[in-house]
C-alpha positions in Angstrom: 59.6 99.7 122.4 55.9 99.0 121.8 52.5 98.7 123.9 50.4 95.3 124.3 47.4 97.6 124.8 48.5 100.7 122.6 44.9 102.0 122.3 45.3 103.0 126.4 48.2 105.9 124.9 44.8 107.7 124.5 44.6 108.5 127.9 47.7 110.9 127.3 46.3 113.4 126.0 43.8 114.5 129.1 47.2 114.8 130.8 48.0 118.8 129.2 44.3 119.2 130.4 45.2 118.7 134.1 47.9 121.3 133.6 45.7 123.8 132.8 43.1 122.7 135.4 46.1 124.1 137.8 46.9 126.8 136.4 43.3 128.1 136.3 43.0 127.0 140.3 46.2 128.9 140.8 44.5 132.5 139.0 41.8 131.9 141.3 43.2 131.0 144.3 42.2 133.4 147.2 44.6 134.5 149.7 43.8 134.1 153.2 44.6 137.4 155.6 45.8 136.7 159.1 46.7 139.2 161.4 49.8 139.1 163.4 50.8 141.8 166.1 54.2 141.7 165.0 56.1 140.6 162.1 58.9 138.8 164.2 56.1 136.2 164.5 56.0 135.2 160.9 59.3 135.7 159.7 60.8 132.9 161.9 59.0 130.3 160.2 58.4 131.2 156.9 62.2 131.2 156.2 63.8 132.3 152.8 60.9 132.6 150.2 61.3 130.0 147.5 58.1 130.3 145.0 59.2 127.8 142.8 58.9 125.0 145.5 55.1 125.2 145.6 55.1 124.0 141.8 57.4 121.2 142.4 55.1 118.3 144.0 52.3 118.9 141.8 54.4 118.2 138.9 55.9 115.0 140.6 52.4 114.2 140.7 51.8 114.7 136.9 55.0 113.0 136.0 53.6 109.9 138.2 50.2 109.9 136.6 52.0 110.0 133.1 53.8 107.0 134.6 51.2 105.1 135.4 48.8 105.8 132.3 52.4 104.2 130.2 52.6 101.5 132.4 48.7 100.4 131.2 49.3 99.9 128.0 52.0 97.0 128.9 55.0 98.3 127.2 57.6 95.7 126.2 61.0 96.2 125.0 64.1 94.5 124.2 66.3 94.4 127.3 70.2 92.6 127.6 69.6 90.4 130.8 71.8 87.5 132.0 71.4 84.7 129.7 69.6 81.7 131.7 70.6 78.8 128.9 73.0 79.4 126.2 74.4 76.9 123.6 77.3 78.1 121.4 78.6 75.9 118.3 82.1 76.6 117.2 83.1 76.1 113.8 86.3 76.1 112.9 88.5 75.9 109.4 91.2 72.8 109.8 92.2 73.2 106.1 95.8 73.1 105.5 96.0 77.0 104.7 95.6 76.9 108.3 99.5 76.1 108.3 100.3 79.4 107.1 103.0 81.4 109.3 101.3 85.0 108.8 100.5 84.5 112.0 103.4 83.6 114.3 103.7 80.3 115.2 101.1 79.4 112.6 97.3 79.8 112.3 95.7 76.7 113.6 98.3 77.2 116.7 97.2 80.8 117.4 93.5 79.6 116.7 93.5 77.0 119.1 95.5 78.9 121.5 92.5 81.7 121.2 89.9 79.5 121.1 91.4 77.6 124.2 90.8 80.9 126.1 88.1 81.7 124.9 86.6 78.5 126.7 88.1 78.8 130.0 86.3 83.0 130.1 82.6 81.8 129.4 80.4 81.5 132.3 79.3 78.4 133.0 75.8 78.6 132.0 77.1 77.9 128.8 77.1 75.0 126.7 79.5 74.7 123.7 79.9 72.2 120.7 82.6 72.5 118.2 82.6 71.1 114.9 85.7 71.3 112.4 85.5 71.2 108.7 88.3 71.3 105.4 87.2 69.4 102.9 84.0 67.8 105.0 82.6 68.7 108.3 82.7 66.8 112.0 81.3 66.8 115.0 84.5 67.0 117.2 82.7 67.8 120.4 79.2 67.3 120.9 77.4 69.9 122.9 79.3 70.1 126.8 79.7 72.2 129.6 82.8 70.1 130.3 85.4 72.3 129.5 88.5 70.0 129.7 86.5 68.0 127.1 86.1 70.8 125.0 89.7 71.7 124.7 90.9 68.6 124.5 88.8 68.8 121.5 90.2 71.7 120.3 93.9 69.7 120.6 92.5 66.9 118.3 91.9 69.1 115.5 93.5 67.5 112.1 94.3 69.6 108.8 92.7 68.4 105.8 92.6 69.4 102.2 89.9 71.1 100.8 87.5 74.0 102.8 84.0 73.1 102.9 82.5 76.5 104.3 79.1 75.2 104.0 79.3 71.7 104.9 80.9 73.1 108.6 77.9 75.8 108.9 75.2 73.2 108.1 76.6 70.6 110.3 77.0 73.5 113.2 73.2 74.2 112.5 72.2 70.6 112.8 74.5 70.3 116.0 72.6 73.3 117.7 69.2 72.7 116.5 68.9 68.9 116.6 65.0 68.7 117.1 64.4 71.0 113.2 65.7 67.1 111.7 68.5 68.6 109.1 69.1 65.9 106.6 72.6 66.6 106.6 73.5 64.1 104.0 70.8 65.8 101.3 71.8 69.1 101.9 76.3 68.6 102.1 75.3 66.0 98.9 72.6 67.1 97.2 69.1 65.5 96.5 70.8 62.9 94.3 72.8 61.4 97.3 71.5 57.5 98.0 71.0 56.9 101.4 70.6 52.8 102.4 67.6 52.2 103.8 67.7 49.6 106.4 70.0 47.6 104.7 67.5 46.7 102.0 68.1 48.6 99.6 68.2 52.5 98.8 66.1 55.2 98.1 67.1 58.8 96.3 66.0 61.9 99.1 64.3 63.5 96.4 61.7 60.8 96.7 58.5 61.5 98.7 58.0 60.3 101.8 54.6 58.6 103.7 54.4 61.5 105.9 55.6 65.3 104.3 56.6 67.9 106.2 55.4 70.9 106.5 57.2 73.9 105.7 58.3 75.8 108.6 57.2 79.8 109.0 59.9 81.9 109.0 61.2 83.3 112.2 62.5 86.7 112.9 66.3 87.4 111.9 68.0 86.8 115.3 65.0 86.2 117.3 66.5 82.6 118.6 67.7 83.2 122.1 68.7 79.9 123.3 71.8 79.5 120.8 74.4 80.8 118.5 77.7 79.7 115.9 80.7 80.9 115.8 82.4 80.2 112.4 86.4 80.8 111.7 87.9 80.3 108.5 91.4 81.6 107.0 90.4 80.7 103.4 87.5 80.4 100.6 85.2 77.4 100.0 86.7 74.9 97.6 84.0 72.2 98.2 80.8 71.1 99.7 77.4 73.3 99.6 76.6 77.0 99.4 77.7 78.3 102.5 74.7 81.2 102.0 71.8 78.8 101.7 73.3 77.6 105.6 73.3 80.7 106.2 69.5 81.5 104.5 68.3 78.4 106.5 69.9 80.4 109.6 68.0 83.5 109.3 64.9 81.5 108.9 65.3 79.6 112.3 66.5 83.4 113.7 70.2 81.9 114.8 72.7 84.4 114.7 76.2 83.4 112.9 79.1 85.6 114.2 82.0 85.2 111.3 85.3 85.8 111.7 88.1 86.0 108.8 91.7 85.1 110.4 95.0 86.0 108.5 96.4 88.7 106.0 95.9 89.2 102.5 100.1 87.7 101.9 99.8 84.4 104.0 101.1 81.3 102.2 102.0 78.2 102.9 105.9 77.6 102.1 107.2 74.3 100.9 104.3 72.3 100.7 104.9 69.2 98.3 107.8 71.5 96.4 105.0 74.1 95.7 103.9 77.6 97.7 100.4 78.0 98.4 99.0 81.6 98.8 96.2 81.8 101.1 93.4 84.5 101.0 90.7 84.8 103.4 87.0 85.6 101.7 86.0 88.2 103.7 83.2 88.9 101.2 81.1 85.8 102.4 81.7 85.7 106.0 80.5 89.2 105.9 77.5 88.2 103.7 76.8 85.2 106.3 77.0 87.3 109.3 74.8 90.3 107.9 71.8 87.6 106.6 71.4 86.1 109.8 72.1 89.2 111.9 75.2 88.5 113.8 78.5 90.2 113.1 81.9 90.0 111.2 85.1 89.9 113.0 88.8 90.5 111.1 92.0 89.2 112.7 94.9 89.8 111.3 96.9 88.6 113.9 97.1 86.7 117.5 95.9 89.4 119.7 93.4 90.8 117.5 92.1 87.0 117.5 92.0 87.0 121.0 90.3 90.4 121.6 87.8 89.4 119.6 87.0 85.9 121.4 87.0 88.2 124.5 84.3 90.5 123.0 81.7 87.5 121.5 82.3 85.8 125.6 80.7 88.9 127.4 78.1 89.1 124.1 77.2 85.4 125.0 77.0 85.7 129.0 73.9 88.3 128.4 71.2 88.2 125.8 68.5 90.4 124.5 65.1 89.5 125.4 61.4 91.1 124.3 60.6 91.5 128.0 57.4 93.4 129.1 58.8 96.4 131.6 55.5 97.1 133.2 56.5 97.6 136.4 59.4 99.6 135.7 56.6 102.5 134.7 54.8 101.2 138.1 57.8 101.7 140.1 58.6 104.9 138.7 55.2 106.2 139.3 55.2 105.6 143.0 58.8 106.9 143.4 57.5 109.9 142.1 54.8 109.9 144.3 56.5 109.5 147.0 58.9 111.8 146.6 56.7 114.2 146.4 55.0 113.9 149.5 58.5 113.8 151.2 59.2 117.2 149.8 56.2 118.7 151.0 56.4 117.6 153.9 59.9 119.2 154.1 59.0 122.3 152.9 55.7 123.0 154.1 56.2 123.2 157.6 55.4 126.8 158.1 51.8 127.0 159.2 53.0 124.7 162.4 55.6 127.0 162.7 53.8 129.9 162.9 51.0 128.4 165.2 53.6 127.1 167.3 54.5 130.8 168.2 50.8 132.4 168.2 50.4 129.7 171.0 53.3 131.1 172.7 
C-alpha cells in the first residue's frame, strides 16, 4: 500500500497526544456528590459496575479519528476485483512429440481434451485467441468469445515437425497486443528477411524507414491488466527465434506469460518412420519465461494434473489485481466506528435517567 498525499501521515503523530489529553482530564476529573435518602434508590439503576466500559467509546473515537487522518492521504493498493475485459491467448505446442503416449491416450488428445474444458469454465467476459506453433506459428483462432469457434479450433490442430517456442510466443504477443505493430516477419526471420513491397520490388527491414519509431518506455512487470498468454509445450525449441527475447519484449509491455511443461522426463514417440523419438520437456525456459514476465510455471505430468491446473489459471483470469485507491474504505470505517460508539453509550449510560426516574418517584 502507498499514500497519494503521504506528507498528511504527519497528522499521526498528534494522535498519542490526544491520549494523554484524556488521561490528564480523567486525573482531574471531579466527582459530583449527590445525596440520596436511601441506597435502594441508586442501586437499581446503576446495575453491575463495569469501569472498563467508560474507556471504550472514547477509544472508538480515537480509532475513527486515526481512520479518517489515513483516509487523507488517499491510500491506494493493489486489490483482486472481478475482471471487467480480459483477453487470453493460448499457445499451444502441435509438434509431433505431442504424439507421445506418456500420457494416456496421447498428449495432444489429453491437451485438447484439457484445454476444451478449460474453455467451457471461463466466464464470459472473456475473450480468447489461440495460436499453435511446431516448426512455425498460426493464428488458429483469432480473438472470440465464441466458444464453439474456439474449440472447434482446438479440433483443427495439425502436428508438425519442428518446435518453434518463440515463433508461437511472438505471434501470441502480436495476437494480444495488435495496436504495439510487431513485425512478425523481422523478428520469427531476422532483420535480413525481404519483405515485397507493393509488388515493386523489396526492401531489407533493417533499412530505415520515412518515419522511426520511437522506442517505447518500459512498463512495469505484470502491470498490463487487460490481457494474458497461456503457452503449453511438451518439448524444447528446435527452430525459429529466442523464445526469451518474446518473452523480454513481454515484461516490457507488463503481459504476464503463464508456462506450462506437459509430459514426463521418459516419453517417446514409438515407431515413427522405423526410429523412437524420446521426448523431453525444457522446463528450464518455460520457467525462465514465466519468472521474466511475472506469471507462473505449471508441471503436468499427466491428464488430471493438466486439468487442475487449467482449473486454477480460469478462476486467476475471472479476477484481476488492480492499483485501486481505497479511500473510502478508511472513510467507511471511520464512521462505523463512530457510530458504534455512540450506540454503546447510549446503551450503557442510561443510569442518570434511571436514577432521576426514581427521585421523581
Amino acid at each position: 500500500m502507498y499514500f497519494v498525499w503521504p506528507d498528511l501521515l504527519w497528522a499521526l503523530t498528534g494522535l498519542p497526544l490526544l491520549v494523554l489529553l484524556y488521561v490528564w482530564l480523567l486525573r482531574r476529573r471531579v466527582k459530583s456528590v449527590v445525596a440520596f435518602s436511601s441506597l435502594s434508590l441508586i442501586k437499581p439503576a446503576l446495575g453491575k459496575s463495569k469501569p472498563w466500559r467508560r474507556h471504550v467509546p472514547p477509544f472508538l473515537v480515537w480509532l475513527a479519528l486515526c481512520c479518517a487522518l489515513v483516509g487523507l492521504a488517499r491510500p491506494k493498493a493493489q486489490v483482486t476485483l472481478p475482471a471487467d475485459f480480459l483477453t487470453l491467448v493460448m499457445a499451444m505446442d502441435v509438434s509431433r512429440s505431442m504424439l507421445a503416449q506418456d500420457v494416456p491416450p496421447s498428449r495432444i488428445e489429453a491437451a485438447q481434451t484439457a484445454a476444451k474444458a478449460f474453455l467451457k469454465d471461463l466466464p464470459s467476459n472473456v475473450r480468447v485467441g489461440i495460436v499453435s506453433f511446431a516448426g512455425s506459428a498460426q493464428l488458429v483462432q483469432d480473438v472470440t468469445d465464441q466458444k464453439d469457434d474456439l474449440i472447434a479450433a482446438i479440433d483443427r490442430f495439425q502436428l508438425q515437425r519442428g518446435t518453434a517456442t518463440g515463433s508461437g510466443l511472438w505471434l501470441s504477443l502480436a495476437t494480444l497486443l495488435p495496436e504495439a505493430g510487431i513485425a512478425l516477419e523481422s523478428v520469427v526471420y531476422g532483420q535480413e528477411f525481404v519483405l515485397s513491397n507493393g509488388g515493386g520490388g523489396a526492401r531489407p527491414l533493417d533499412s530505415k524507414s520515412k518515419t522511426e519509431k520511437k522506442e517505447l518506455k518500459p512498463m512495469p512487470v505484470g502491470s498490463y491488466t487487460a490481457g494474458a498468454i497461456v503457452l503449453l509445450s511438451d518439448g524444447r525449441r528446435t527452430t525459429g527465434p529466442d523464445p526469451m527475447e518474446a518473452a523480454q519484449y513481454a515484461a516490457n509491455r507488463g503481459v504476464r506469460v503463464y508456462t506450462v511443461a506437459f509430459g514426463t522426463p521418459d516419453g517417446f514417440i514409438p515407431g515413427m518412420e522405423g526410429y523412437t523419438f524420446y521426448t523431453k520437456v525444457d522446463e528450464e525456459t518455460l520457467q525462465a519465461i514465466a519468472k521474466v514476465t511475472g506469471g507462473e510455471f505449471f508441471k503436468a505430468s499427466n491428464a488430471d494434473d493438466l486439468k487442475m491446473i487449467y482449473q486454477k489459471l480460469s478462476s486467476r483470469f475471472s479476477m484481476e489485481k488492480r492499483e485501486t485507491e481505497i479511500t473510502a474504505l478508511f472513510v467507511l470505517g471511520s464512521v462505523v466506528l463512530i457510530v458504534l460508539s455512540m450506540l454503546l453509550s447510549l446503551i450503557w449510560f442510561r443510569q442518570p435517567r434511571a436514577i432521576s426516574a426514581h427521585m421523581q418517584a
